[in-house]
C-alpha positions in Angstrom: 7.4 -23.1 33.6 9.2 -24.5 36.4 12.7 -26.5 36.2 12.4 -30.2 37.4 15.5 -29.3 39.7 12.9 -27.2 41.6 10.9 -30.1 42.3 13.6 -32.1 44.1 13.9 -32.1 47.9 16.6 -30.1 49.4 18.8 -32.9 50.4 18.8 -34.5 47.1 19.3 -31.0 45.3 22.4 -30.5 47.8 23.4 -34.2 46.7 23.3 -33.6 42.7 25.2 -30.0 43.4 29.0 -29.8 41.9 31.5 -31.4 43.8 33.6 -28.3 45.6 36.7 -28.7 46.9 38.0 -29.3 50.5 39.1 -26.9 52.6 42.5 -25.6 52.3 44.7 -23.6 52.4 44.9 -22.6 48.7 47.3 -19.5 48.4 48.7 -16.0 49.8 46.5 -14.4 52.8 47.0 -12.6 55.8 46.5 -14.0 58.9 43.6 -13.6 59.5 41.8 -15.0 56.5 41.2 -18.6 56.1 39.8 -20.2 53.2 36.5 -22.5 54.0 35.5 -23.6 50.1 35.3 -23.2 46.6 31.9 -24.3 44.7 32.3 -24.4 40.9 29.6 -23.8 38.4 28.6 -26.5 35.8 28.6 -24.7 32.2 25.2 -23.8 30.4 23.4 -22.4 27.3 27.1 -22.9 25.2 29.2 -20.6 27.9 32.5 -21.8 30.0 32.2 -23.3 33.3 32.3 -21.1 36.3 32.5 -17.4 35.0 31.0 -15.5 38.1 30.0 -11.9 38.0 28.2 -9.7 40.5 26.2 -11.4 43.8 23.7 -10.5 46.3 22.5 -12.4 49.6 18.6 -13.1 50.9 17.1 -14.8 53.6 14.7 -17.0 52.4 12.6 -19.2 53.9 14.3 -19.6 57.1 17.7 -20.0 55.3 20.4 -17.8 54.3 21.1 -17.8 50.2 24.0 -16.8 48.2 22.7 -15.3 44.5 25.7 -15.5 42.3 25.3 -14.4 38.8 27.5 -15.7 36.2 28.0 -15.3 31.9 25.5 -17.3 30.4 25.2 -20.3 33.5 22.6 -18.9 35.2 22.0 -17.2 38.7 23.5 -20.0 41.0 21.1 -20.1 44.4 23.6 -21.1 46.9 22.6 -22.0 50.5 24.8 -20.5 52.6 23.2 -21.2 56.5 26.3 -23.0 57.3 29.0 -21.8 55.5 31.2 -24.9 55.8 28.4 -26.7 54.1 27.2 -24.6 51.5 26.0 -26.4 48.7 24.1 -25.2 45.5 20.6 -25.8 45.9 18.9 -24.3 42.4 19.9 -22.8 39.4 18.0 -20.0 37.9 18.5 -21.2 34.3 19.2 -17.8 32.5 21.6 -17.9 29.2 22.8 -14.1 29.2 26.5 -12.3 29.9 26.4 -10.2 32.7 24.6 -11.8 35.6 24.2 -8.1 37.6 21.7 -9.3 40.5 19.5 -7.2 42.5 17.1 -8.4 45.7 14.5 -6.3 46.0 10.6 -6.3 48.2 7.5 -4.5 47.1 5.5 -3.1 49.9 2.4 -4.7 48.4 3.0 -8.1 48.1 4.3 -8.6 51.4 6.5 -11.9 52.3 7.5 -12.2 48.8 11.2 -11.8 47.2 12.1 -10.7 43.8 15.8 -10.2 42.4 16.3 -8.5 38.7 19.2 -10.2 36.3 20.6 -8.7 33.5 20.7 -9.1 30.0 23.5 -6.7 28.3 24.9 -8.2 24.8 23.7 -11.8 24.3 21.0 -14.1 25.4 20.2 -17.3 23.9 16.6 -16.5 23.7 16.3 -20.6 24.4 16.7 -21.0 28.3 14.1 -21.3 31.0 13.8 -17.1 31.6 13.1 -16.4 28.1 10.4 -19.4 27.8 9.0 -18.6 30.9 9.1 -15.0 30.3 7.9 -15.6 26.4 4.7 -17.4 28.4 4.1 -14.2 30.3 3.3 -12.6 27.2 6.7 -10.7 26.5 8.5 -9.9 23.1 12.1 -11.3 24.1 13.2 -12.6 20.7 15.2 -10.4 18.3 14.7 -10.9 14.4 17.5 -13.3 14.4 16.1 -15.4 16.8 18.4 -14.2 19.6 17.4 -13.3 23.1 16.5 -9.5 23.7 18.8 -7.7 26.5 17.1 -6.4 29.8 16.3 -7.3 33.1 14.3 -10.5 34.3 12.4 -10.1 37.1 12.3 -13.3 39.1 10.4 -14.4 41.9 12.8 -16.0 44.8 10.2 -16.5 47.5 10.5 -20.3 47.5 14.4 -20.0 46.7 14.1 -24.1 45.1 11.6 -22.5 42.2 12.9 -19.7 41.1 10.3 -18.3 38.5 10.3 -15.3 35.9 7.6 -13.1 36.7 8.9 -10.5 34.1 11.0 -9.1 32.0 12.2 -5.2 31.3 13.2 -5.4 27.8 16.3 -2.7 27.0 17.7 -1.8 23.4 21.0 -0.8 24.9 21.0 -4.0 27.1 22.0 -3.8 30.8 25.2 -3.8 32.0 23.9 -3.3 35.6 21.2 -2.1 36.9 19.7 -0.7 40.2 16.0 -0.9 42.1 14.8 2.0 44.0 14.3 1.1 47.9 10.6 1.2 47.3 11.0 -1.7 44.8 8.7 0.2 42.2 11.7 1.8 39.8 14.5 0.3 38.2 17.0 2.3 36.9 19.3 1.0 34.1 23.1 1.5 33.5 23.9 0.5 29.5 27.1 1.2 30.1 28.2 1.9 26.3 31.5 3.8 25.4 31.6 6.8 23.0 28.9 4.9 20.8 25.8 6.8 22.4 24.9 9.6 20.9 22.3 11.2 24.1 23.8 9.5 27.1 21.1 8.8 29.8 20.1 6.6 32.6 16.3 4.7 31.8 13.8 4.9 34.2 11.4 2.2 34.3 8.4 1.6 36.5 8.2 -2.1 36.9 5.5 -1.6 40.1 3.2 -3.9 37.8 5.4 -7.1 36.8 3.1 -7.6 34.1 3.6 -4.5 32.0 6.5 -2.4 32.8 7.2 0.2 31.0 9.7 3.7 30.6 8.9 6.4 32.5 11.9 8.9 31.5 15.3 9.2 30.6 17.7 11.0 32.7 20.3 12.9 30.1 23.8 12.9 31.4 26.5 15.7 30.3 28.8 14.6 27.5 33.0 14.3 28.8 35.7 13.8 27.3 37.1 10.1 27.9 35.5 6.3 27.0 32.4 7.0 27.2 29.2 9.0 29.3 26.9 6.3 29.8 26.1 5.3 33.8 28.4 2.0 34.7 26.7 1.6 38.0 24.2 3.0 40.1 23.8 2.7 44.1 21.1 4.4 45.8 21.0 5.8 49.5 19.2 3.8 52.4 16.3 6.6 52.1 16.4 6.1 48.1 16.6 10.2 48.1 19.7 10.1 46.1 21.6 7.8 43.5 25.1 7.8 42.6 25.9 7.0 39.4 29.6 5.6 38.1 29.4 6.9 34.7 32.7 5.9 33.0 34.4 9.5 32.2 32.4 11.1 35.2 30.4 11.0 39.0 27.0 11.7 39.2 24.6 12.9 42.1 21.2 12.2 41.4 17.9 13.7 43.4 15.6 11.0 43.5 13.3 12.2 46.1 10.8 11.4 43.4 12.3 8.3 41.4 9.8 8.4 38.5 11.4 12.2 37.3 14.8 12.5 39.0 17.4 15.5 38.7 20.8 15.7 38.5 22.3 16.9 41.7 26.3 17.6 40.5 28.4 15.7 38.1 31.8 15.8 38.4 35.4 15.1 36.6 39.2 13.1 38.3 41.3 13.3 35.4 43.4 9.9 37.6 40.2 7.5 36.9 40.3 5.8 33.9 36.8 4.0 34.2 34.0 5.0 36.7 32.8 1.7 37.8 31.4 1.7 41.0 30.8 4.6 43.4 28.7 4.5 46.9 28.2 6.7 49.4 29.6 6.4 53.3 28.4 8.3 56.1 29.8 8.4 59.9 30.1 10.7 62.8 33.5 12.4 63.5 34.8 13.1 67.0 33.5 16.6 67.2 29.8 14.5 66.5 29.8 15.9 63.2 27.9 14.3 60.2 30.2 13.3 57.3 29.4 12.4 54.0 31.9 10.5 51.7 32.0 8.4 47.9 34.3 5.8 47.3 34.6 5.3 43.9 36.4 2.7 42.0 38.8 2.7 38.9 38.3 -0.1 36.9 41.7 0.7 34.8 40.9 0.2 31.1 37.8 -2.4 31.3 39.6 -4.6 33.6 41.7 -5.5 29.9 45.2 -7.5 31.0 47.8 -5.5 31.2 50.0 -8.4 33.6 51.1 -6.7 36.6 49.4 -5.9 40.2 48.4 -3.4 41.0 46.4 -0.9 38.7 42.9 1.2 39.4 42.6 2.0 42.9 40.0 3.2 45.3 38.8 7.5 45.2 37.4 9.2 47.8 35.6 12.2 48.3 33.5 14.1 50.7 29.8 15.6 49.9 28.7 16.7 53.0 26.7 20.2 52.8 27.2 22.4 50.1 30.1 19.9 49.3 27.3 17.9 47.5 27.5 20.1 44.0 31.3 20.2 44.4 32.1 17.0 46.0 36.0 17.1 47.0 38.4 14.8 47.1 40.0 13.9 49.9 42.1 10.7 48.9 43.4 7.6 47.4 44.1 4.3 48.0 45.0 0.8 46.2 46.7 -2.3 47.3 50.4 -2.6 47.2 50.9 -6.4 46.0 53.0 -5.2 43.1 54.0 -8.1 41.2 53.1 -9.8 37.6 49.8 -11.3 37.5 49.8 -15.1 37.4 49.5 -14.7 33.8 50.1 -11.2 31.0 46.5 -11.4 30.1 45.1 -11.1 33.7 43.9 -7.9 35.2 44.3 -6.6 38.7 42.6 -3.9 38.8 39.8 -2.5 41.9 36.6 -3.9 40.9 33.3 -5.1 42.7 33.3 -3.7 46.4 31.1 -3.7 49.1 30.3 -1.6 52.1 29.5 -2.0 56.0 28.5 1.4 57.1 27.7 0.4 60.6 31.1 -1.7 60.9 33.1 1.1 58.9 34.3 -2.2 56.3 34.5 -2.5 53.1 35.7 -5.6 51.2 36.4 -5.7 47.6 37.1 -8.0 45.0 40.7 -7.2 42.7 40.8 -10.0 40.2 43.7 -11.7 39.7 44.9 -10.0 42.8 42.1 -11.4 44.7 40.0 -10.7 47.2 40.4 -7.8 50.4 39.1 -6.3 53.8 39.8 -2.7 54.1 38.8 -0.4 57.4 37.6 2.6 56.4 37.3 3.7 59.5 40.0 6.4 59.6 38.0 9.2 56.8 37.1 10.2 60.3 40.5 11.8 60.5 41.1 13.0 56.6 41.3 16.6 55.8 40.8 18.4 52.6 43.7 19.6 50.6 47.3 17.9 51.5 46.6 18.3 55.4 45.8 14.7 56.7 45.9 13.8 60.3 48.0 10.9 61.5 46.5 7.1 60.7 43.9 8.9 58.7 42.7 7.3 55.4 41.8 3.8 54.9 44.1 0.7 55.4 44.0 -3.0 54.3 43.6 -5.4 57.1 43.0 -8.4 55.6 43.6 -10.5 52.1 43.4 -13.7 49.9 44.7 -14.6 46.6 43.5 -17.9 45.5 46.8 -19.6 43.5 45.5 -22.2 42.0 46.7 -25.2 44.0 43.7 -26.6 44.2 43.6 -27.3 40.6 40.7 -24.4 40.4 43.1 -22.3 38.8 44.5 -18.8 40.4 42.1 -15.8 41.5 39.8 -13.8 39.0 37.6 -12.3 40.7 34.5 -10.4 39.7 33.2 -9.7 43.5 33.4 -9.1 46.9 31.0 -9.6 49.1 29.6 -10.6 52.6 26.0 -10.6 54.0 27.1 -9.3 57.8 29.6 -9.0 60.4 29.1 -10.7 63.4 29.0 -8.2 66.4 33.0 -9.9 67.4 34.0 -8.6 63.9 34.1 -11.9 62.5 32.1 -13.1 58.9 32.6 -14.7 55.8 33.2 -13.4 52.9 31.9 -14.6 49.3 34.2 -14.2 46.3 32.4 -14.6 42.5 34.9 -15.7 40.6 35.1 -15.8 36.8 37.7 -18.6 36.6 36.8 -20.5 39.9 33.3 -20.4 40.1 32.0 -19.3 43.6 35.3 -18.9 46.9 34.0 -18.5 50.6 36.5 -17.3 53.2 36.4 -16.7 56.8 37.8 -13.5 58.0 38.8 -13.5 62.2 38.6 -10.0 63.7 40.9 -11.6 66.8 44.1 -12.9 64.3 46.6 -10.7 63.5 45.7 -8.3 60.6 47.5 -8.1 57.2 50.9 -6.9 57.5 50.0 -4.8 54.6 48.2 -1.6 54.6 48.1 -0.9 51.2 48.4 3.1 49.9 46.8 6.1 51.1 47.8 8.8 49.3 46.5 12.5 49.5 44.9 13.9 46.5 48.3 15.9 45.8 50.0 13.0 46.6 47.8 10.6 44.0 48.2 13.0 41.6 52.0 13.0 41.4 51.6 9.4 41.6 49.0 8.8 38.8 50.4 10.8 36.3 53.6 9.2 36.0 51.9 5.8 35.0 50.6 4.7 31.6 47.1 5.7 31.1 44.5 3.8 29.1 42.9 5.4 26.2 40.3 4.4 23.4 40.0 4.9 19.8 36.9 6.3 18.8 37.5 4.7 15.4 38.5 1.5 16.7 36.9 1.2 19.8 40.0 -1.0 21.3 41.4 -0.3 24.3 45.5 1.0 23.9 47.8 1.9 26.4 49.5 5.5 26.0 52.6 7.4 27.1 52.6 8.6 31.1 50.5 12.1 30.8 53.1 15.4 30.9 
C-alpha cells in the first residue's frame, strides 16, 4: 500500500513539507561552522514532534537524500541536492522508537535501494509499515494488538514511494542493527542490560525479502557491568570483520563467512561506562606502515541527565597484527565545553559519530552539547604506553551548539553525520536532533578552526583522570541507572 503523499509531484511535496526556519546564526560555534537550516518533523502514530535518532544518506534517482529516523514519526526522506534548499519530500510512515537506518544494495537486483528501520520496544502495529508489511504476508501483531519489534526492510528506489518489502521480526526488538556489505545478512544488536540470560548477536539471512529467517546466534562472553548484549555493530569495507559495541565490552568479529561468524577477541576498559559505538580507522604512518585503530564511544549511563558538559568521551585503540586479539589502547579524548547543560535533565555525553577514512575526519554528535568536527589525523603519531609524540592524538577543529534562539529549543542531538567532503575540505554536516527535528550546517576548511581542541589524554593519563569522576552503575534489582562514589 502506497501513501497518497507518494503520489504528489515533487514540487508540491516540497510545498506541503514543514515550514523550517531561516538561516541564522542560532548559537555557540567556531568559526568555521555556519548554520544553513533547521527542518522540524511533524508528530505521528501518538509520539512528540521532532525526536530524531540515527541517519543515513543515498543517492537516489539523480538526487541526493537525507534518511533521518526518528521515535515513532517515521523515516523523514529529506532531499538534500542543495542544501540551502532542502525540503522533506516523503515520509516513510513507520510508528516505532528507535528509527536505526541502514542503506543497503543486493548484487542481484541491480539499480535498486533498500534501507532496514528498526523496531526495539513499541510499534503501533497501525501505521503504513506494518499494513504494508501485514499484506506481504508477515505476523507483526503481538497478542495485544501491538506492533512486533524488528527491522522493516523498505524499498527506496523511487525515494517519493517508499514501500515495505519486508519485515525481520525480533523478540528482543532492535535497538540497531547492521547489514553485511553483500546486502544478504543482517546482524541485530538488542541491546538489553543484565536481563539476558545467553547474550548473542542474531544472524539473519534476509537475501530473500519474502521469507527471512535466523541463521545463527553468535554467543557473547558474560562481564561484569550493565549488560553483555551488542549496542552497535559496524562492519569493515571488505565485510571480513565486525565490531561490535557491546555495553560492558569490545568485540572483534570474523565474518569472512557472515552466515557462521567467530569471535575474533573481546575485550574489557574499566573507564567506559556504556559501549555504544565502536568503528574501525585505518591509515598509513610516515614510515608507510599500515595502522589499524577503534574508536569507541562512551555513552555515560544511557545518555540519562546528569546536567553538566562534558561526560563519555571518545577511546581509542590500535589492532594492527597480532594487536587484533589484544587490541591496545592508545588514548582518550572528549570535548572540553565544561559547563551546565541548558537544562539538569539533559545529557552531554559522546554519542552518534561518524567517520571519513580517506579525509582522516570524524564528526560526532554530543547532545545537548551539540554537534563536532574532530581530525583524527594525528593517531599517525600516537605511541603505546604513556610515550606520545608531539601534536599526536586527535583534536577538535570545529563545533555548533544550537541555543535555542530560534525558538527550536537548545541542541539534543542524537547524530552526526555528513555524506562527503568536498576535495577543498569543505561539506555539510547533518545533525538529527531529538528536540529540533533535523539541523544542517556548513563547515569551511579555509575559516579559522575552533579555538578548542578538546582533551587528548594518554591511556595513563585517562585513567588518573576517569577514576576520580562519579561512575554510573545499575541495579540489577531495579534496573535504574544511579550515580556512585568516584572509584578508589
Amino acid at each position: 500500500m502506497r501513501r497518497l503523499l507518494a503520489l504528489l509531484p515533487l514540487a508540491l511535496v516540497a510545498a506541503l513539507a514543514p515550514a523550517s526556519a531561516p538561516a541564522a546564526e542560532v548559537g555557540v560555534h567556531s568559526e568555521n561552522m555556519s548554520y544553513v537550516k533547521n527542518i522540524p518533523y511533524p508528530e505521528r502514530n501518538g509520539g512528540t514532534p521532532n525526536f530524531g535518532t540515527d541517519i543515513e544518506f543515498a543517492e537516489l534517482a539523480g538526487r541526493e537524500y537525507a534518511l533521518a529516523g526518528s521515535y515513532k514519526n517515521g523515516m523523514q526522506i529529506v532531499d538534500i541536492t542543495n542544501p540551502a534548499e532542502a525540503a522533506t519530500v516523503a515520509t516513510y510512515d513507520c510508528g516505532v522508537t528507535q528509527g536505526d537506518v541502514q542503506v543497503f544494495r543486493q548484487a542481484d537486483m541491480p539499480g535498486r535501494v533498500f534501507a532496514g528501520y528498526a523496531s526495539d520496544t513499541w510499534g503501533d502495529g497501525t501505521s503504513a509499515c506494518y499494513r504494508e508489511a501485514a499484506a506481504l504476508g508477515f505476523d507483526v501483531l503481538k497478542p495485544d494488538g501491538t506492533g512486533k519489534n524488528g527491522t522493516f526492510i523498505v524499498e527506496l528506489t523511487n525515494p517519493l514511494a517508499p514501500e515495505t518489502v519486508s519485515f525481520v521480526g525480533v523478540e528482543q526488538g532492535t535497538h540497531n542493527h547492521s547489514i553485511h556489505p553483500s546486502g544478504n545478512y543482517l546482524y541485530n544488536s538488542n541491546s538489553d542490560l543484565i536481563t539476558s540470560v545467553q547474550p548473542a548477536i542474531e544472524i539473519f539471512d534476509i537475501s530473500n525479502f519474502a521469507a527471512p529467517h535466523k541463521v545463527t546466534e553468535l554467543a557473547l562472553p558474560t562481564r561484569p557491568g550493565l549488560g553483555t548484549e551488542s549496542h552497535d555493530i559496524t562492519f569493515n569495507t571488505a565485510g571480513d570483520r565486525a565490531y561490535s559495541a557491546a555495553l560492558s565490552q569490545g568485540v572483534i568479529v570474523d565474518t569472512s563467512n557472515p552466515a557462521q561468524p567467530t569471535i575474533v577477541s573481546t575485550f574489557l576498559d574499566p573507564s567506559i561506562n556504556v559501549w555504544h559505538q565502536m568503528d574501525p580507522f585505518t591509515m598509513t604512518d610516515a614510515q608507510g606502515t599500515r595502522r589499524e585503530f577503534l574508536i569507541a564511544e562512551d555513552e555515560v549511563a544511557g545518555a540519562i541527565g546528569t546536567g553538566q558538559c562534558p561526560n563519555g568521551g571518545v577511546h581509542v585503540y590500535e589492532v594492527t597484527g597480532a594487536m587484533e586479539s589484544n587490541p591496545q589502547k592508545v588514548g582518550y579524548w572528549n570535548i572540553d565545553d565544561v559547563r551546565p547543560t541548558d537544562d539538569p535533565a539533559n545529557s552531554c555525553t559522546a554519542h552518534v559519530f561518524d567517520i571519513h577514512e580517506d579525509e582522516q575526519v570524524m564528526t560526532i554528535a554530543y547532545y545537548n552539547g551539540g554537534v563536532h568536527v574532530v581530525d583524527i589525523s594525528g593517531l599517525m603519531g600516537i605511541g603505546l604506553g604513556s610515550t606520545q609524540v608531539g601534536g599526536a592524538g586527535m583534536r577538535e577543529i570545529g563545533s555548533y551548539r544550537t541555543d535555542g534562539s530560534d525558538g527550536a529549543g537548545p541542541a539534543d542531538t542524537w547524530s552526526a553525520k555528513a555524506p562527503r567532503i568536498d576535495a577543498n575540505g569543505d561539506f555539510y554536516l547533518y545533525g538529527n536532533d531529538i528536540a529540533r527535528g533535523l539541523d544542517i550546517y556548513k563547515f569551511s576548511a579555509s575559516a579559522a578552526p575552533s579555538e578548542s581542541r578538546g582533551r587528548w589524554m594518554t591511556p595513563a593519563q585517562a585513567a588518573t583522570f576517569l577514576s576520580a569522576r562519579p561512575t554510573v552503575g545499575l541495579s540489577r534489582d531495579t534496573a535504574f541507572f544511579c550515580l556512585l562514589p568516584p572509584q578508589s
